[in-house]
N, C-alpha and C positions, 0 to 999 in steps of 0.2 A: 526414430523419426523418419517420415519418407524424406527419400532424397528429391532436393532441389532438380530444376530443371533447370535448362543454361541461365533463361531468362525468363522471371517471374516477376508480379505483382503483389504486392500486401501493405494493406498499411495496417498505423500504427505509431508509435508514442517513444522519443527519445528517454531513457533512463537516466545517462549519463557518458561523457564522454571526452577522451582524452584525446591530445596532438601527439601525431606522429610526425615523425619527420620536420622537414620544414614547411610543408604545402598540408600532407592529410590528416584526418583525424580515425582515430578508433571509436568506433560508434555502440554501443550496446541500446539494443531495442525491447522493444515489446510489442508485438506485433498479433493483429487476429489470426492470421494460419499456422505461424511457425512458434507464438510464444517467444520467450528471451532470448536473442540470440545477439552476436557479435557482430559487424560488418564493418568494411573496409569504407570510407570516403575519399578516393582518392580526390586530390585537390582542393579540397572543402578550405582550405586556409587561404586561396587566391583571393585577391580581389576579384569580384564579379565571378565568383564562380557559379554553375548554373542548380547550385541546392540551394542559393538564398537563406532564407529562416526556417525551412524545413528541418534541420537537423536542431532546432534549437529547444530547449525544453518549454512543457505549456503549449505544444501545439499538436494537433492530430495532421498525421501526414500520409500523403502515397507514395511510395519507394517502389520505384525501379532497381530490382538486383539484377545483376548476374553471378552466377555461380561455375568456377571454374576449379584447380585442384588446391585451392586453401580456401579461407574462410569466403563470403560471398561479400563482393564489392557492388558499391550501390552505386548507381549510375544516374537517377535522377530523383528527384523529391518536390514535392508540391504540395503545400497546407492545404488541407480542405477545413479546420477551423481550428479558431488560435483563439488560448486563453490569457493573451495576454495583459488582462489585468492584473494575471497573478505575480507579474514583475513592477508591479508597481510601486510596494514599498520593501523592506526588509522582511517585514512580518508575514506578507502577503508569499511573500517569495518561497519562504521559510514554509508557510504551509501547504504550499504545491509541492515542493522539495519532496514534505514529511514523507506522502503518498509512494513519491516514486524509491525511495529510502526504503520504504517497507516492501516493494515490489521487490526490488534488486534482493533483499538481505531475503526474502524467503521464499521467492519462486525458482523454482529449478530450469534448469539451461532443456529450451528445446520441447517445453511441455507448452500444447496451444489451450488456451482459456477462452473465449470471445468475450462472453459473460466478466470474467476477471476485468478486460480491458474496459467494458462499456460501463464497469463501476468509477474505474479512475477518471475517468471522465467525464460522470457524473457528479462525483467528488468534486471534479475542479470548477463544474457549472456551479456547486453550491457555493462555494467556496466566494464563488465571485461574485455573487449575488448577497453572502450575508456581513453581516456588519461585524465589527471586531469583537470578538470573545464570543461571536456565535458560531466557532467552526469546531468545537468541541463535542455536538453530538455526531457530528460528522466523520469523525477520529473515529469517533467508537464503532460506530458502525463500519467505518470501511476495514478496521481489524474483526470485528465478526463475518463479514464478507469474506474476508482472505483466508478467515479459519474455515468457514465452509466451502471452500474451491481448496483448499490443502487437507480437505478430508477430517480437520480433526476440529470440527462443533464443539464447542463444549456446551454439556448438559445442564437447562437453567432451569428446567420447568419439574424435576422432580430429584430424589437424590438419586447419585448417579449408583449407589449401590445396591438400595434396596428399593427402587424403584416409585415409592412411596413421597407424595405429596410436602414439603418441608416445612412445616410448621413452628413459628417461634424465630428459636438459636437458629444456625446455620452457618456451614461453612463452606472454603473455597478451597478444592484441593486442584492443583496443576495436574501432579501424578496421576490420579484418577478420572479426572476430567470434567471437572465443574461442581458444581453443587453436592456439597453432603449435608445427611439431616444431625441434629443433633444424637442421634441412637446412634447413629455410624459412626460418629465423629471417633470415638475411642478403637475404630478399625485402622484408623489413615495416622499417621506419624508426623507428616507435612502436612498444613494445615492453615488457612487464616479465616479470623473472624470474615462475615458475610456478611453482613446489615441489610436488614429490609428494603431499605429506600434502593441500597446499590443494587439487589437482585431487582427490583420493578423496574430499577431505568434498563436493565440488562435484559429482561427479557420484553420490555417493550419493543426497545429498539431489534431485537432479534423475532419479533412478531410479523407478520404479509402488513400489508401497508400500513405501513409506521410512518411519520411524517417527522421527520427529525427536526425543522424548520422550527416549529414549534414546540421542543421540547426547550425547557430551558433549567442548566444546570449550577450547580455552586461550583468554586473553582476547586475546591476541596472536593466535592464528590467527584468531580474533573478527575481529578490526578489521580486517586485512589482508584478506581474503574481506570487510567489508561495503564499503570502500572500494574494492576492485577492482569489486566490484557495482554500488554507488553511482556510481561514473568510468563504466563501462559505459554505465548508463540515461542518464546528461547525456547523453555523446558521443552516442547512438542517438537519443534525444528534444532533442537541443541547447538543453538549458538545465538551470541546476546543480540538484543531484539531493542533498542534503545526506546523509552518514552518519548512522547512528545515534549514533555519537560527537558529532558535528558538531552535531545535533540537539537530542543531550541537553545538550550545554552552554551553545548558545546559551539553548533554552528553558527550563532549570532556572535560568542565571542570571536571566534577564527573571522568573521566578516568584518568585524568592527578594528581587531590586530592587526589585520592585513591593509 
C-alpha cells in the first residue's frame, strides 16, 4: 500500500468500533483510497467533541487524518450523507449492520475498492426505501458483488467443468465454483442439489441491469440462496461467513439479553 502522507483526506464508512481509554475510540474504516483500515479518534468520547456523528455507523463521511509513526489519527469528520433511517428500528439496524459484517469478515486490511464502497451504500439507500422482508434480494446481490470484487464469481451460466449449457438436474459445488451439470456431477465429491428456480433468481440477480426492487422472493427460497452464498464465501475466504438468518439471531438475541 503507498504510504500515507502527514496529512490526507478520504472518505468513507464506519465498520465498527471500540473505546479506548477513557476519552478515544478505535475506529476501523472503509474508506475510497485506502480500503479498510484502522485509525485512531483521539477524544471522540468528550462531550462536544469536534467529530459529532461522523464516526457513527450508517453515515458517509470525510476524515481528516494525520499520519505519524503508529497507526493514523483522525483529526476531523464531517457527514456528507446519513442513512439514518437504518437506526430506526431493531430490524432496520440489523440490516445495515449485516452489510458492514460482511465487509469486516472478508475484505482484507489496506486493499482500496471504490466500486466496493459505492455498493454499500447503495445497499443501504435500498434498504431504506424498501418495506419489510423486501431487503432479501438485496442480501443476495450485495454477496455476489463482494464475490466479484474478491475475484472469486461463481460460475452460474454454464457448468463450471465442462463448460456446457446445464440442463435439467443441477448442482452446487463451493469447491469448484458454482454450477455443475448433471454429467459432471459424479466428478465433484461435495456437492448440493441446485433447483431451477434457485439458479434463475441467481443468475438474474447476477445479470447488467437487474432491478432487484422488483424481484420478489419466498422466505424459503431466501434462506436457501443466502446460505448456499454465505457456505460459498467461508469455503473461498476460509473462515465462517455467518447467514443472514444466522446473523440475525445471534445479534437480535445479544440486543434483546442486553
Amino acid at each position: 500500500m503507498e504510504k500515507f502522507s502527514r496529512y490526507w483526506k478520504d472518505e468513507g464508512i464506519v465498520i465498527r468500533s471500540t473505546n479506548l481509554g477513557e476519552q478515544d475510540r478505535l475506529v476501523t474504516l472503509f474508506t475510497r483510497e485506502r480500503g479498510k483500515i484502522k485509525a485512531l479518534a483521539k477524544g471522540a468520547r468528550k462531550v462536544g467533541n469536534r467529530f459529532g456523528a461522523s464516526l457513527d455507523v450508517f453515515n458517509l463521511s470525510e476524515f481528516m487524518f494525520y499520519s505519524g509513526a503508529g497507526m493514523p489519527i483522525i483529526t476531523q469528520g464531517e457527514i456528507k450523507v446519513s442513512y439514518r433511517a437504518l437506526a430506526s428500528s431493531v430490524e432496520r439496524w440489523l440490516e445495515g449492520s449485516y452489510v458492514l459484517y460482511l465487509l469486516d469478515r472478508c475484505w482484507q486490511w489496506g486493499k482500496p475498492e471504490q466500486g466496493l464502497l459505492d455498493r454499500v451504500v447503495r445497499f443501504w439507500e435500498a434498504i431504506c426505501s424498501s418495506e419489510r422482508g423486501d431487503a432479501y434480494p438485496f442480501f443476495l446481490q450485495f454477496k455476489l458483488d463482494l464475490a466479484f470484487y474478491l475475484g472469486i464469481t461463481p460460475q452460474l451460466e454454464s457448468c463450471v467443468l465442462c463448460h456446457r449449457s446445464a440442463e435439467g438436474e443441477s448442482y452446487w459445488s463451493h469447491g469448484e465454483g458454482g454450477l455443475v451439470c448433471s454429467s459432471c456431477a459424479g466428478e465433484v465429491q461435495e456437492k448440493i442439489v441446485f433447483p431451477q428456480d434457485l439458479r434463475a433468481i441467481l443468475g438474474y440477480l447476477s445479470s447488467p441491469g437487474r432491478n432487484c426492487s422488483s424481484l420478489r422472493l419466498t422466505l424459503a427460497q431466501f434462506e436457501e440462496l443466502d446460505k448456499i452464498l454465505s457456505d460459498y464465501l467461508s469455503y473461498q475466504e476460509g473462515r465462517k461467513i455467518r447467514s443472514w438468518h444466522d446473523f440475525r439471531s445471534f445479534y437480535r438475541g445479544a440486543v434483546f439479553s442486553g
